[in-house]
C-alpha positions in Angstrom: 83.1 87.6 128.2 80.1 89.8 127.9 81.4 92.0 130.9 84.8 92.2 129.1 82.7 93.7 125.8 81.0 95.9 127.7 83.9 97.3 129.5 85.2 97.7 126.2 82.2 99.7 125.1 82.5 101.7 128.0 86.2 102.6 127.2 85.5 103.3 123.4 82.5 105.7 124.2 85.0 107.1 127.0 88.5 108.0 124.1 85.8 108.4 121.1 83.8 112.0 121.2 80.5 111.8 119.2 81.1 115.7 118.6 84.3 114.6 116.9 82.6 111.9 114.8 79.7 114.0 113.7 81.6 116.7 113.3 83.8 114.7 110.5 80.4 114.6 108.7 78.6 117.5 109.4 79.3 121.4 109.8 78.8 122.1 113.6 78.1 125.3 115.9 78.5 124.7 119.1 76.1 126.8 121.5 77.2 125.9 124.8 77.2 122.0 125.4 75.1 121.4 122.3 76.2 121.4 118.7 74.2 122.5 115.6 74.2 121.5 112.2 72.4 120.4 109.2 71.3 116.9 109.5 73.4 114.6 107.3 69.6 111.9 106.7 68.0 114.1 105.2 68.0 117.6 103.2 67.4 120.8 105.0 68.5 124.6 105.1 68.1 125.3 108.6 69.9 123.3 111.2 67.4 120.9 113.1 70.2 118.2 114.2 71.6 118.5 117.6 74.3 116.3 119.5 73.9 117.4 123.2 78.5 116.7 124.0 77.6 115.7 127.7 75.1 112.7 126.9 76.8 111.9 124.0 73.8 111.5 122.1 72.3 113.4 118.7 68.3 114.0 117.6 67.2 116.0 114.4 64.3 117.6 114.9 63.3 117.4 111.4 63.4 113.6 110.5 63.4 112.2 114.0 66.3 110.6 114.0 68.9 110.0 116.9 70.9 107.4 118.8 74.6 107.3 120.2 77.9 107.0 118.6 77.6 103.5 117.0 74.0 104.1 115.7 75.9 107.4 114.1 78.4 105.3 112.2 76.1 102.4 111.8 73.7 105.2 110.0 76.0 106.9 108.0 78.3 104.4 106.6 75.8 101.7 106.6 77.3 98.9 108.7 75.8 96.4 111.0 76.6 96.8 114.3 79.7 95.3 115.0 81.5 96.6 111.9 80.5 100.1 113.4 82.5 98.8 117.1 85.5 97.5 114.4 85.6 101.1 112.7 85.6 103.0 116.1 88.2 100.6 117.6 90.5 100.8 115.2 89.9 105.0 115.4 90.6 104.8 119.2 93.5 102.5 119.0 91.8 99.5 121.1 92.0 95.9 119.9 88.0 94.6 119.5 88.1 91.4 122.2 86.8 88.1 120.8 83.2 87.4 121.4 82.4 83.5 121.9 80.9 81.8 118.5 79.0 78.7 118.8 80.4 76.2 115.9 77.9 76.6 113.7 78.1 80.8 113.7 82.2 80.5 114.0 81.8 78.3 110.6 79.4 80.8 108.8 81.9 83.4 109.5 84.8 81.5 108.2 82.9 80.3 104.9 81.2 84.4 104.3 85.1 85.3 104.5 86.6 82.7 102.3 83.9 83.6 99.7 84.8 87.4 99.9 88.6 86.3 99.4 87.4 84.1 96.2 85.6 87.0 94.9 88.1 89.2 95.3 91.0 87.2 93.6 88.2 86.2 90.8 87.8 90.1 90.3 91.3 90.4 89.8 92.2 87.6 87.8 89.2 88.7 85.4 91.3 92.5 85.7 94.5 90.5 84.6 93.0 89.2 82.0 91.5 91.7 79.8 94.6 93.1 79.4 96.1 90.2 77.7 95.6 88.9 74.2 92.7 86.8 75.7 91.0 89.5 76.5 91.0 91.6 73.3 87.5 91.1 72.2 86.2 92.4 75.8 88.4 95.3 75.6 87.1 96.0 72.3 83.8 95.7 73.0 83.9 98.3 75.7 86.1 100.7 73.4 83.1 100.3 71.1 80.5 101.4 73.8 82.8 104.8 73.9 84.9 103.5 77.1 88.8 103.9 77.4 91.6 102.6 79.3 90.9 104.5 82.3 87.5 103.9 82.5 88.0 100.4 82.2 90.8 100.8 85.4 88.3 102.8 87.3 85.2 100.3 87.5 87.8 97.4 87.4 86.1 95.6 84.6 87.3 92.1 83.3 87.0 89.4 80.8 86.4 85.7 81.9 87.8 83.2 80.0 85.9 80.9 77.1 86.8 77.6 78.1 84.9 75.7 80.9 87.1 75.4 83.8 90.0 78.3 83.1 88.9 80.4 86.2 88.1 77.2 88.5 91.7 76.0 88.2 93.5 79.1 88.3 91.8 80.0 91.5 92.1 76.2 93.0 95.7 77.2 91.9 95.7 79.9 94.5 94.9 77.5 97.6 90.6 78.2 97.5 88.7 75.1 97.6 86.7 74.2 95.4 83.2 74.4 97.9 84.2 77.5 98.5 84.2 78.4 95.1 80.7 76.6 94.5 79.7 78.4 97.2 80.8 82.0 95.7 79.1 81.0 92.9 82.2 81.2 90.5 81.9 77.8 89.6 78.4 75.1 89.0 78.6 71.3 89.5 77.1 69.5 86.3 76.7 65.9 86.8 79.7 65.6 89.1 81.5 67.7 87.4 82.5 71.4 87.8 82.7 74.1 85.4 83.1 78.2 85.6 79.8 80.0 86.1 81.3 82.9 83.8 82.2 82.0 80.3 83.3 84.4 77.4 81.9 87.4 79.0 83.0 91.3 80.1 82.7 91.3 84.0 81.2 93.9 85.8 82.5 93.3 89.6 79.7 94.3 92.2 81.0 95.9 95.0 79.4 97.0 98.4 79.3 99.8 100.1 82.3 98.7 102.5 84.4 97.9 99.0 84.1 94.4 99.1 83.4 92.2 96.0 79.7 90.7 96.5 79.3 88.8 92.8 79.7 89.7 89.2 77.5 90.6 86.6 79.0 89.5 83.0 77.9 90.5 79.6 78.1 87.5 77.0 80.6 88.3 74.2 78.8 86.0 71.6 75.4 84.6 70.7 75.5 82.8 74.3 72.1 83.7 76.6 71.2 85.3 78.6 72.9 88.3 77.5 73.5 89.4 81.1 74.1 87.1 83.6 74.2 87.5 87.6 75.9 85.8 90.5 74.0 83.2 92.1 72.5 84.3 95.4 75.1 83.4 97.9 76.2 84.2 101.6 77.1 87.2 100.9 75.4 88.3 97.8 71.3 89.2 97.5 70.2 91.3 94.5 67.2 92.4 96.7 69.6 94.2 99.3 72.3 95.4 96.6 72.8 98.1 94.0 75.4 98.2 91.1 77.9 101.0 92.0 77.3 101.5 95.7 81.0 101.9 96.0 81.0 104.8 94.3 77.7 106.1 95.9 79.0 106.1 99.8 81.7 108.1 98.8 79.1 110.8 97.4 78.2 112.6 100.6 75.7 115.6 100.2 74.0 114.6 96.6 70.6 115.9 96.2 69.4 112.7 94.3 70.5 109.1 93.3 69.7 108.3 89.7 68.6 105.5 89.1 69.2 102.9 86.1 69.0 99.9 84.8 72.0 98.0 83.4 75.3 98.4 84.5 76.7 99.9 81.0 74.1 102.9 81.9 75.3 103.3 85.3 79.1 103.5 83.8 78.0 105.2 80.7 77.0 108.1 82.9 79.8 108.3 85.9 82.2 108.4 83.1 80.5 111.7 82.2 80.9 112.8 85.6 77.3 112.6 86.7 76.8 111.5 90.4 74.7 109.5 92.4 74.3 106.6 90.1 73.4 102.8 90.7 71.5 100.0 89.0 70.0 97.2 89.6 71.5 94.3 89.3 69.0 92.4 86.4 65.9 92.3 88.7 63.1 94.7 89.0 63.5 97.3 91.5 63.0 96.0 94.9 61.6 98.3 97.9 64.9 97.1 99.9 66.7 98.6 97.2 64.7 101.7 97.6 65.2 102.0 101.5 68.8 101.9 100.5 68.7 104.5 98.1 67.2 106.8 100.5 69.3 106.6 102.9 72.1 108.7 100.6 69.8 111.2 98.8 66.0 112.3 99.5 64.9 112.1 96.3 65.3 109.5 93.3 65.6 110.0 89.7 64.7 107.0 87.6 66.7 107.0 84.3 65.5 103.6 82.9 65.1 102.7 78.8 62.9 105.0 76.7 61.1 102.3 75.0 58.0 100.6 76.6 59.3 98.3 78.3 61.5 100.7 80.1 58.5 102.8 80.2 56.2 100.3 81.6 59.4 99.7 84.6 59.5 102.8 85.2 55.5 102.8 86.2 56.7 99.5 88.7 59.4 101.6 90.4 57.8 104.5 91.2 55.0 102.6 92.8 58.0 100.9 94.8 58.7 103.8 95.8 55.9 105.8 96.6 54.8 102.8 98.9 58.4 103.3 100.8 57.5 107.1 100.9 60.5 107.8 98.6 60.3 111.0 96.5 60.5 109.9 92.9 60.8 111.7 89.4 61.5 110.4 86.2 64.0 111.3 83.3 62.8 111.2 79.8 65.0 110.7 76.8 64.3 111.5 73.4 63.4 109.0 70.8 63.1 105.9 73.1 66.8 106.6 74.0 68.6 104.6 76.7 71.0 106.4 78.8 74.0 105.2 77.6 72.9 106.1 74.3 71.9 109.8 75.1 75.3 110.4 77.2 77.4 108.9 74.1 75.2 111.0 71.6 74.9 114.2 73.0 77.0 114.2 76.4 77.2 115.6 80.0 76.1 119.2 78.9 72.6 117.9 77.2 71.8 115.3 80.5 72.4 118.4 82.7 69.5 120.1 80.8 66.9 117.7 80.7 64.1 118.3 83.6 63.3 115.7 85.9 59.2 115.0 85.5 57.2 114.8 89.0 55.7 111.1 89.3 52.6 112.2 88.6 52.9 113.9 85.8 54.8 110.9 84.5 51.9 108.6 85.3 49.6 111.2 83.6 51.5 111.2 80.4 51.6 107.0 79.9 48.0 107.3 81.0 47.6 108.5 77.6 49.1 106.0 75.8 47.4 104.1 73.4 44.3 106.9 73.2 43.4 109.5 70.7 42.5 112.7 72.9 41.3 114.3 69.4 37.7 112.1 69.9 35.5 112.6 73.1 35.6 108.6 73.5 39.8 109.2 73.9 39.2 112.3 76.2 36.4 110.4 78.2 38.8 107.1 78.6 41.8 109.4 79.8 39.7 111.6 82.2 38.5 107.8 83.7 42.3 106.9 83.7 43.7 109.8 85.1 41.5 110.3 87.6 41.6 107.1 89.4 45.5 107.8 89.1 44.9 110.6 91.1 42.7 109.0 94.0 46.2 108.7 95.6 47.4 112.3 95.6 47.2 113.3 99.3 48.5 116.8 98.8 45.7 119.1 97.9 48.2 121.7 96.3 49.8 119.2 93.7 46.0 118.0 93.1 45.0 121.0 91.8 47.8 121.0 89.8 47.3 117.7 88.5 43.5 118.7 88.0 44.2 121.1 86.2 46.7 119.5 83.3 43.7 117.1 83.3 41.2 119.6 82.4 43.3 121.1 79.9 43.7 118.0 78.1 40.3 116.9 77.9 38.3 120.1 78.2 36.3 118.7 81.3 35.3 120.8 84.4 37.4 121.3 87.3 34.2 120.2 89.6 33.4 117.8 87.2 36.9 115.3 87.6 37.0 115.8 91.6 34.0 114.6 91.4 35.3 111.8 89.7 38.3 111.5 91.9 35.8 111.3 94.9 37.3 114.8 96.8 36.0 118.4 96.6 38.2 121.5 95.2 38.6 124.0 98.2 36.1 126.6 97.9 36.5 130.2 98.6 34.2 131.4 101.4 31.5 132.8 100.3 31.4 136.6 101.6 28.3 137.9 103.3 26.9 141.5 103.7 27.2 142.5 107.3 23.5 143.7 106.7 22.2 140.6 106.6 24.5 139.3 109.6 22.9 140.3 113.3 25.6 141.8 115.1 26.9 140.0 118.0 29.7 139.2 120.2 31.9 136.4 118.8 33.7 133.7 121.5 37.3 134.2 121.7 39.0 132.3 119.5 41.7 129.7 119.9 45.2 130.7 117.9 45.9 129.0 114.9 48.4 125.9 115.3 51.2 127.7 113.6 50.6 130.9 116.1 50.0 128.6 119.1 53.6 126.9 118.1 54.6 130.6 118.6 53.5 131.5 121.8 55.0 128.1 123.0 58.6 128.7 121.8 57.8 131.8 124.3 56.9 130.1 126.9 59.7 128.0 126.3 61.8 130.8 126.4 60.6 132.2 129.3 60.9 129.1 131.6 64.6 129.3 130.3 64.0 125.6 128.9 65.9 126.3 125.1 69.4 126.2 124.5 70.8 129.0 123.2 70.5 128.8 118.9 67.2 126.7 119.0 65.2 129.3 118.3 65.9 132.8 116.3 63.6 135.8 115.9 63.3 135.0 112.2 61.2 131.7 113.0 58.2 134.4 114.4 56.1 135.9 111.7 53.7 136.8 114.4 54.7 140.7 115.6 54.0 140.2 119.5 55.7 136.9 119.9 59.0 138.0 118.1 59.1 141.3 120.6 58.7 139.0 123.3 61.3 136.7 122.5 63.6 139.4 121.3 63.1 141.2 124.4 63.6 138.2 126.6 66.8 137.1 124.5 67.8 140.5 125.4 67.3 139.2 129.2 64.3 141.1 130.2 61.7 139.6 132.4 58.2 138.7 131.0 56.8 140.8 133.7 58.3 143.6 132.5 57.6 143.1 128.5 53.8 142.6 129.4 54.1 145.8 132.0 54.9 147.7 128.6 51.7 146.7 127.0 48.8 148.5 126.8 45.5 146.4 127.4 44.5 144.8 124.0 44.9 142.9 121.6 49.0 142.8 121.9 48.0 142.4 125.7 46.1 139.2 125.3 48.4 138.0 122.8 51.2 138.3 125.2 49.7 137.1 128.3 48.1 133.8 126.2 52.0 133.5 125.0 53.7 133.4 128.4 50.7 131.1 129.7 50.6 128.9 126.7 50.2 125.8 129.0 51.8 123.6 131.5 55.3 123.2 130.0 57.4 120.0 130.4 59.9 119.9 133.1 62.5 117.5 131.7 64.6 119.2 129.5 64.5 116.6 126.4 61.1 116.4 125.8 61.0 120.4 126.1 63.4 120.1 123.3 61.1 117.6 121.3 58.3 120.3 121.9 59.8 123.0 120.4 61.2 120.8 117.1 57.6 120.1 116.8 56.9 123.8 117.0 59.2 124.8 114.6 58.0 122.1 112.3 55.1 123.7 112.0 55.8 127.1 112.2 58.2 125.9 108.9 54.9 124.0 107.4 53.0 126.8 107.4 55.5 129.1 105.6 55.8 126.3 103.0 51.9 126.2 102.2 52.2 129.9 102.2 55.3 129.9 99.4 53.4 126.9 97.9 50.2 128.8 97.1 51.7 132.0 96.0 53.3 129.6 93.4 50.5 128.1 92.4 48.5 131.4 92.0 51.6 132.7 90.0 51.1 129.5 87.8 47.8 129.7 86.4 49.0 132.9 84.2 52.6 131.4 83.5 53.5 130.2 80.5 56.7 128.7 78.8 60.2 128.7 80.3 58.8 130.7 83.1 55.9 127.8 83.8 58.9 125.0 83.8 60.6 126.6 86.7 57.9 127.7 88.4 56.6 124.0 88.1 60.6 123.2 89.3 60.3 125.6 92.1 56.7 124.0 92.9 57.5 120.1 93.2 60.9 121.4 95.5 58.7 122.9 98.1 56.3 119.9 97.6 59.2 117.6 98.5 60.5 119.8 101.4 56.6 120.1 102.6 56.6 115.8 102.5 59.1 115.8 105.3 57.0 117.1 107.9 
């Protein structure tokens, strides 16, 4: 059996072309038997990600990322393994063969799928029913929350019934048994006796990102508690590994965030408005599996919980969450200890659209002054104490100064003063000597910086014809002498001759350092991986440049000018993390 499976793989990797696949997800260029594109894990504006057609294999040299055909779909539609096989079969028109189950596997399988079946029928029986006269007060509880028909079609929302066992027999009425349905957690077993899980409540169905119905979050209709209540844990449903709306979410290639909420009316509130991207928990604290999920559709999440203190105080728990899953994280603030449903029905699409994401940092920097009065010295001492050991964790030295510097303003302490504090030193100007007091002497050759050295090697790269065609462009040098060389030799002109042209110099030197950068790598891959790493910092350095021209241009800015500037700065920041 295992040879028949992987003769099977053999023949599905033979009729499938990863080009093709890719291609169905990403814009590619072909450059002779390589294909270029931007990489669909994570955000960039040059293309980095590569699938070479003859080993049928793809690598971003940005995030690292690559593997074969299945680990393509396994990545992008976020399937296990043999769900992957199943799409791609069914793509090349093969029939998957069966693989051999022990009893106790083939019985896990058949008792996951008879749950998914209960849930699905429970989802729709719920559908049915808040249509009917039995389901008026659900219906007009969502009308009241500013929902219509269609929305209520579009998240297939639903009304269980009031009585105890309504759902539990009409489901045993449509052949599922009645462990199963303990087992889906649509029904509980009291003293022998069994009675619905969901009573008197507007359902929520929770969907995964294949489209199949995990559990159900209901909202009680009367006084009954909690007011929210979640399906069980089951076989096929974890709050841990799941997010409200994911549905929705894999069909939102290309977003530029996920926003992130916390009830399901906010998550609904806003897709009715038409803004994308957004999931909630499902009545847990977020969990850092839900924030490796989230990451894998956007590289950068916006939390959009409650703006009272509770849903102040979560937010402060998620972004740690997600700073220690190195998830970029910024938070949206709503006026007057709004929630979001409550700002969407209030002021609409247009006003969310205008409201400015705040940088984590700057979030944790305004709670920090919760509770103190920055008008006395003891206020301004406690808030330095507080926002410095915040800052202990900022790695960045850029965004440190920045933060530094909102901390100074605030509390009228010196710069030195709070590094101090923070236990790190501001950079410091060199201090500029006269020659007079200098002896003159010969200095020792220097060694290139890294990002000139990355230069020279995409020349000796170049030279030892060891990058594809489209790797590399002439835009990527900022250094005069490499771009001539790597123009000219583009151009098909022999190193000997570009260096001939030379006088003897500086240029000279340059050059001849260039073409002898090192001992290059002979196999073809890891040449490759050399010169992603070269462009990587090449790119680095150009984003510390951009990075402190903004910053200079920030310490005179004020107003509507400082917000984007400050919008412009925490982009770069983000970009700058990915390297």
């Amino acid at each position: 059996m295992a040879q028949q499976f992987s003769e099977f793989l053999a023949e599905l990797n033979a009729r499938v072309h990863l080009e093709d696949v890719v291609g169905e997800y990403v814009q590619l260029k072909q450059k002779g038997h390589r294909y270029w594109g931007l990489c669909p894990f994570h955000s960039e504006k040059s293309p980095s990600f590569s699938v070479d057609a003859d080993a049928q294999l793809y690598y971003c040299f940005g995030c690292h990322k690559g593997g074969n055909l299945i680990h393509f779909v396994m990545e992008m539609e976020r399937m296990e393994f043999i769900d992957a096989v199943k799409l791609l079969a069914e793509r090349a028109g093969l029939e998957l063969p069966d693989r051999p189950r022990d009893a106790d596997s083939q019985a896990a399988a058949q008792l996951r799928e008879a749950v998914y079946e209960a849930n699905h029928a429970a989802a729709m029986f719920f559908h049915r029913r808040i249509w009917s006269s039995e389901g008026a007060s659900a219906r007009d509880y969502l009308y009241r929350r500013g929902l219509n028909d269609a929305d209520i079609k579009h998240f297939g929302l639903g009304a269980s019934p009031a009585g105890w066992g309504e759902t539990f027999e009409e489901l045993r009425k449509q052949g599922f048994e009645r462990e199963t349905l303990l087992k889906a957690g649509l029904a509980v077993d009291k003293n022998g006796k069994t009675f619905d899980m969901f009573r008197d409540r507007v359902m929520f169905p929770i969907i995964s990102a294949q489209g199949r119905v995990l559990g159900f979050g209901g909202r009680a209709m009367g006084e009954a508690q909690p007011k929210y209540l979640n399906t069980s844990e089951t076989i096929v449903f974890n709050k841990r590994l799941n997010l409200y709306c994911m549905n929705w979410l894999k069909k939102e290639r290309g977003i530029a965030r996920v926003v992130l909420v916390e009830g399901y009316m906010d998550a609904v509130s806003l897709r009715r408005h038409g803004v994308e991207g957004v999931v909630a928990t499902l009545g847990t604290a977020l969990t850092p599996e839900q924030a490796s999920l989230m990451a894998r559709y956007a590289p950068e999440i916006w939390i959009s919980y409650d703006g009272d203190s509770a849903g102040q105080k979560a937010t402060l728990r998620a972004l740690d969450i997600l700073e220690a899953q190195n998830v970029r994280a910024r938070v949206i603030l709503y006026p007057d200890g709004m929630d979001p449903d409550d700002f969407m029905r209030a002021q609409g699409a247009q006003a969310f659209a205008q409201l400015a994401p705040m940088d984590a940092y700057e979030f944790r920097l305004l709670r920090a002054q919760d509770g103190l009065d920055l008008a006395t010295q003891e206020g301004r001492t406690q808030y330095a104490l507080t926002a410095c050991g915040i800052l202990k964790r900022v790695k960045n030295p850029v965004e440190l100064e920045n933060y530094v510097a909102i901390v100074a303003q605030r509390t009228g302490f010196e710069r030195d003063v709070l590094y101090r504090q923070i236990g790190t030193a501001p950079v410091q100007k060199p201090v500029e000597r006269s020659p007079a007091v200098r002896p003159r002497r010969v200095a020792p050759p220097k060694s290139p910086p890294d990002y000139v050295l990355a230069q020279q090697r995409l020349v000796a790269l170049k030279a030892a014809n060891l990058l594809p065609e489209g790797t590399v462009c002439p835009e990527d040098f900022d250094d005069a002498v490499c771009r001539a060389l790597f123009e000219g030799l583009s151009a098909g002109r022999t190193p000997g001759e570009l260096v001939g042209e030379m006088a003897e110099g500086e240029d000279r030197a340059t050059a001849l350092g260039a073409l002898e950068c090192e001992a290059l790598p002979q196999d073809a891959a890891v040449a490759l991986e050399m010169a992603g790493q070269c462009l990587a910092s090449i790119r680095r350095r150009r984003l510390e440049e951009q990075i402190a021209a903004l910053r200079q241009a920030l310490s005179t800015a004020q107003g509507a000018q400082r917000r984007e500037l400050l919008e412009r700065l925490n982009g770069l920041l983000a970009e700058l993390d990915r390297f």
